[in-house]
N, C-alpha and C positions, 0 to 999 in steps of 0.2 A: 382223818378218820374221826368221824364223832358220833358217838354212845350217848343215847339218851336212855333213862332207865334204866334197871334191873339188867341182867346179862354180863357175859365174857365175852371179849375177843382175844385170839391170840395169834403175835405180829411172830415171823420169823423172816430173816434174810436181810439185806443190804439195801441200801436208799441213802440218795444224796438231801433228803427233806424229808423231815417227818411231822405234818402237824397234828396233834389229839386233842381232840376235847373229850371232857366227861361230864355228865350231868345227872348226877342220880346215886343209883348206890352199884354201879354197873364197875366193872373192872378192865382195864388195857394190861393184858402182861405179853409184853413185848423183851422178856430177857432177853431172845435170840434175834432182835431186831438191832443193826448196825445201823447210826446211821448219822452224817457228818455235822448235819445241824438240827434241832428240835425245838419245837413252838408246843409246850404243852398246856393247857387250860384246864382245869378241875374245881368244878360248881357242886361237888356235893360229898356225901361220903364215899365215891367209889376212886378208885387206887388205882396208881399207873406205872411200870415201870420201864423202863429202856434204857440203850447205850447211845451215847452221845459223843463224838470224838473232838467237833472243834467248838459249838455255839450249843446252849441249851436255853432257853429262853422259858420259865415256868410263870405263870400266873395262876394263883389258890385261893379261894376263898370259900371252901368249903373244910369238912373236917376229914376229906379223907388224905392217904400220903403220897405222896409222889416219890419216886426213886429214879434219878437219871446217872448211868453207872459210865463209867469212861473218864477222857481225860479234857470233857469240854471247857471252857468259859463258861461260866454258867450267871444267868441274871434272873433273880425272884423276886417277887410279888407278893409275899405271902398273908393277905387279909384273913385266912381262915385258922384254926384251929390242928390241919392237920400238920404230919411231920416232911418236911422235904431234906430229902439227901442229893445234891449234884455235884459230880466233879470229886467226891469225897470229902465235903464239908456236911454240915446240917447248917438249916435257913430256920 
């Protein structure tokens, strides 16, 4: 799923793959999205969150925050400014 610009979208349910991009000052809230592994991308001020169980993969370089809630592995990137929380650590 990828957001370019301004706007919301909001994920709810189960998936075995989830990839997001964001690019803008646009929003992903995905609290009620499950989902086993995550590829997420964030190029700008706009905000992501979701649940992750086994892999969370983030790349940031922008200033907005990522939040990936669950109990994945989680691997970051973080060239930007903003705050990342996976796995319940911060990056």
């Amino acid at each position: 799923m990828a957001l370019a610009g301004g706007g919301r979208a909001t994920l709810n349910g189960r998936a075995g793959v989830a990839n997001i991009r964001v690019n803008g000052p646009g929003a992903v809230t995905a609290d009620g999205l499950r989902v086993r592994q995550a590829s997420v991308a964030n190029d700008g001020p706009g905000s992501v969150t979701l649940t992750a169980d086994v892999m969370a993969k983030i790349v940031s370089t922008g200033s907005g925050d990522v939040t990936v809630s669950g109990k994945a592995a989680c691997t970051v990137d973080n060239r930007g400014t903003g705050q990342i929380g996976c796995g319940g650590e911060a990056y």
